[in-house]
VOGU-76643 format. One record per residue: z, x negated, y of N, C-alpha, C in turn. Coordinates in nm, 4 decimals. Example, Ala and Ser with C-alpha at 12.3 -4.5 7.8 and 13.67 -1.06 7.14 Angstrom:
2
REC      npz      npx      npy     capz     capx     capy      cpz      cpx      cpy
REC   0.7800  -1.3190  -0.5690   0.7800  -1.2300  -0.4500   0.7800  -1.3200  -0.3300
REC   0.7080  -1.2850  -0.2250   0.7140  -1.3670  -0.1060   0.7870  -1.2900   0.0030
//
This chain:
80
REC      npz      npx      npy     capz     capx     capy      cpz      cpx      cpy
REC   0.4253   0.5224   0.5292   0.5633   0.5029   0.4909   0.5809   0.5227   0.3397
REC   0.4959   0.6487   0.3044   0.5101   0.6680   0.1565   0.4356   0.5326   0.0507
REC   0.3413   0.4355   0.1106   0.2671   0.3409   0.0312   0.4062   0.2852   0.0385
REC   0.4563   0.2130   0.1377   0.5920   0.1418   0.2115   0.7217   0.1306   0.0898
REC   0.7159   0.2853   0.0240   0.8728   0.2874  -0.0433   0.8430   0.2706  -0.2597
REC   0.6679   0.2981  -0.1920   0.6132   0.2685  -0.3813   0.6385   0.1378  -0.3937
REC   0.5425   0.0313  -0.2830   0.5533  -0.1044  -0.2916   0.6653  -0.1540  -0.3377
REC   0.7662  -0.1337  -0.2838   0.8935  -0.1405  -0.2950   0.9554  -0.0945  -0.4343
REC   0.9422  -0.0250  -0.4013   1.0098   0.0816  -0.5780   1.0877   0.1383  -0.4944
REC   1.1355   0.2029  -0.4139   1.1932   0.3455  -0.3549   1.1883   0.4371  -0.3710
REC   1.0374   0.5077  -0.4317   1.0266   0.6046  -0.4211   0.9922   0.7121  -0.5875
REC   0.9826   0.8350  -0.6153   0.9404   0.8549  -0.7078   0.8260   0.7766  -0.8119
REC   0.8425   0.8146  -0.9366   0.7717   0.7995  -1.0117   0.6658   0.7882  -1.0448
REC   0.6170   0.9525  -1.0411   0.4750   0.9901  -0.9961   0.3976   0.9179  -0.9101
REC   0.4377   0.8721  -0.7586   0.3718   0.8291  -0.6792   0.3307   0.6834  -0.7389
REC   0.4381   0.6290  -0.7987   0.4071   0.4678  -0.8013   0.3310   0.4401  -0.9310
REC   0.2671   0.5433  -0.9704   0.1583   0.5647  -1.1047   0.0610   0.5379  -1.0618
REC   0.0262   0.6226  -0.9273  -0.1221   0.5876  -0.8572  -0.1367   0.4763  -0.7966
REC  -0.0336   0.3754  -0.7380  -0.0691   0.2614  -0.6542  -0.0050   0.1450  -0.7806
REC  -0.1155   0.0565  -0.8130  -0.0967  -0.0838  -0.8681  -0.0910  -0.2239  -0.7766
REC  -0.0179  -0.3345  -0.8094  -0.0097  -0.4722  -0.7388  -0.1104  -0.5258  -0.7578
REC  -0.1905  -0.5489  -0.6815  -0.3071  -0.6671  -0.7108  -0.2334  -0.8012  -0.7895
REC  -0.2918  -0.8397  -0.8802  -0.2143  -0.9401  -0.9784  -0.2832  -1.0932  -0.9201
REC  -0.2561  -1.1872  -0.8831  -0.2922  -1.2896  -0.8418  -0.2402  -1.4316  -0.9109
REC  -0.2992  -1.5123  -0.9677  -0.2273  -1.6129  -0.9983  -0.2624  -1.7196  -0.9593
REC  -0.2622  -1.7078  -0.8037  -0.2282  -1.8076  -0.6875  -0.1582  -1.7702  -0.5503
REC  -0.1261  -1.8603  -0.4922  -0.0606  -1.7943  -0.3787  -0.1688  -1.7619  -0.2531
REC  -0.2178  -1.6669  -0.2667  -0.3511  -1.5906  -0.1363  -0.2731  -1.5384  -0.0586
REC  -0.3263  -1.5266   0.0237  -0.3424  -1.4690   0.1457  -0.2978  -1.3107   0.1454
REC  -0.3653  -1.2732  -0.0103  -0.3601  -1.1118  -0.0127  -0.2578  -1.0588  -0.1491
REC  -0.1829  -1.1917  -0.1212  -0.0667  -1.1572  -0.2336   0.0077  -1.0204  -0.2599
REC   0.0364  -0.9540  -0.1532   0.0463  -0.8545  -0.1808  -0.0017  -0.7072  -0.1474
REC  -0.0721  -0.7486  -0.2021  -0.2655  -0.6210  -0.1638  -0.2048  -0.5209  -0.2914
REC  -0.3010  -0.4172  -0.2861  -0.3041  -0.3144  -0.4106  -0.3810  -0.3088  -0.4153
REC  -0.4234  -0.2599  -0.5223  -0.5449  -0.2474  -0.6314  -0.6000  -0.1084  -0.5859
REC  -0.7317  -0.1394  -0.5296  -0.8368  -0.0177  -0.4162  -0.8905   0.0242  -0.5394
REC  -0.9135   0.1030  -0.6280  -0.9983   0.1382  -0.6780  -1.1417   0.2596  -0.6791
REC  -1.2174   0.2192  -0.7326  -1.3895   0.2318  -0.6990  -1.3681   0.4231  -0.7354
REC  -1.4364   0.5123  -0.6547  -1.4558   0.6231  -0.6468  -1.5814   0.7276  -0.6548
REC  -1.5763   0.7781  -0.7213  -1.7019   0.8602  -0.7768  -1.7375   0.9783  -0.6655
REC  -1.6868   1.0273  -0.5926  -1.7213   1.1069  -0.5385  -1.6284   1.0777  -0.3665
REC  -1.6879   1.1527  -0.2416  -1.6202   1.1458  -0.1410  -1.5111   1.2179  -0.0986
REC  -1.4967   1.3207  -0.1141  -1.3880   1.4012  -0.0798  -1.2734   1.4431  -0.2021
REC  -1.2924   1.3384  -0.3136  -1.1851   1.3831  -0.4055  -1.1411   1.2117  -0.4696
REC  -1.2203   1.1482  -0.3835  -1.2292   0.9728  -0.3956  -1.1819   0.9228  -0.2551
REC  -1.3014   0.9031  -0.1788  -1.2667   0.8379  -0.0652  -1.1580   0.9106   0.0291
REC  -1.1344   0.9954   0.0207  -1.0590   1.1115   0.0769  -0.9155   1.1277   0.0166
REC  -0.8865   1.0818  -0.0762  -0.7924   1.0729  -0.1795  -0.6257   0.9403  -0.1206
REC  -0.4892   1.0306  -0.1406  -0.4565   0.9395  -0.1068  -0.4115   0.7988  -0.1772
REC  -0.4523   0.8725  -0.2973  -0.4595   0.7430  -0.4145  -0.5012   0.6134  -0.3310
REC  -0.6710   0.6434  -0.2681  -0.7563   0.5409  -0.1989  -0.7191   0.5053  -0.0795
REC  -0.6936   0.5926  -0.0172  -0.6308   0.5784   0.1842  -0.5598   0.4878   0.2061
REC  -0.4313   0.5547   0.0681  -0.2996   0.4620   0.0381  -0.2879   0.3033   0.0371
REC  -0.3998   0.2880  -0.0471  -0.4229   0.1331  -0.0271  -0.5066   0.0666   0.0352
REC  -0.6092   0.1630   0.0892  -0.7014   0.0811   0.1605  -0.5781   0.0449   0.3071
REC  -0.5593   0.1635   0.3646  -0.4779   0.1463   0.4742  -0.3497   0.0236   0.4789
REC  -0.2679  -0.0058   0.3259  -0.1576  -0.1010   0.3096  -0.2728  -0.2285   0.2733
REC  -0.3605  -0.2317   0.2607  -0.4143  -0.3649   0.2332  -0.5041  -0.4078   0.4046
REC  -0.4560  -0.3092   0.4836  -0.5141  -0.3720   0.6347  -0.4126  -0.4550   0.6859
REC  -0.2909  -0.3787   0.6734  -0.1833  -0.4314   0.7354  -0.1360  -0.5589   0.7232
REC  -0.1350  -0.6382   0.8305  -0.0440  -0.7896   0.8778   0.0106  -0.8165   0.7383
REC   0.0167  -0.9054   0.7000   0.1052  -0.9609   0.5587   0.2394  -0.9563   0.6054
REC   0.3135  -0.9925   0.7599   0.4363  -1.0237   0.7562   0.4510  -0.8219   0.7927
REC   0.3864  -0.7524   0.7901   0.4529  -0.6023   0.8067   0.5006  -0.5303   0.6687
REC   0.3902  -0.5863   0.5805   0.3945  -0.5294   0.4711   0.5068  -0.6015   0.3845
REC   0.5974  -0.7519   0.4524   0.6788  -0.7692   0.3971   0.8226  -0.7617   0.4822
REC   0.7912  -0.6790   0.5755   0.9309  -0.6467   0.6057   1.0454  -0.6331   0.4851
REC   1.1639  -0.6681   0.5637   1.2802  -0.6574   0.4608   1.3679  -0.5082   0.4249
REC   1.3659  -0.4452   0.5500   1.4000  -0.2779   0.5438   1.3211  -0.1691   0.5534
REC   1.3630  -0.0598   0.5057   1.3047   0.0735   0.5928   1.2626   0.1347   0.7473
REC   1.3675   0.0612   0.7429   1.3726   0.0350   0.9270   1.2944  -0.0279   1.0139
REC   1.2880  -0.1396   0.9856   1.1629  -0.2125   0.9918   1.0407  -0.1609   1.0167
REC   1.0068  -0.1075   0.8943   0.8862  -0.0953   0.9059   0.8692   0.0174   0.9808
REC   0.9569   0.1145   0.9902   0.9494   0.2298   1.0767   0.8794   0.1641   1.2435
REC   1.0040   0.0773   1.2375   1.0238   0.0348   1.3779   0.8660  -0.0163   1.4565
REC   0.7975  -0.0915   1.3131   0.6583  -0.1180   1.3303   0.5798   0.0212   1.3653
REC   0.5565   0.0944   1.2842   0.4351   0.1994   1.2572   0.4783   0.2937   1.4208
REC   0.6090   0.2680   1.4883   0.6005   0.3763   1.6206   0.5550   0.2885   1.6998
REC   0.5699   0.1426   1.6989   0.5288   0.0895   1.7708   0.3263   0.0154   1.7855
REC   0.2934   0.1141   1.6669   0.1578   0.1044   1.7068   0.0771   0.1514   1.7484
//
């Protein structure tokens, strides 16, 4: 939910420092992916929710990740 309100711009500041838009200049498939970046170590990298954050929002269905509300997407994530 917290990747959910950065994507967006909802949420603090801080948070939306660590997650970037994958920049694309075509229309893909993974238009709106974030930028996974590469990690030096496991438990302060892969473990990190910097990394989780986006690995986990770049699994998700394209039409979830473009829901139009909060609600929405809520409505998704109980229903999985």
């Amino acid at each position: 939910m917290e990747v959910y309100k950065v994507y967006h711009s909802y949420d603090l500041q801080y948070l939306s420092e660590m997650f970037a838009k994958q920049r694309d200049e075509y229309n893909t498939r993974n238009g709106k992916a974030l930028v996974q970046h590469k990690c030096n170590s496991i438990t302060y990298g892969l473990h990190s929710f910097k990394y989780e954050g986006a690995r986990m929002w770049n699994k998700l269905d394209m039409s979830f990740r473009s829901t139009g509300s909060n609600q929405q997407f809520k409505d998704f994530l109980n229903g999985m």
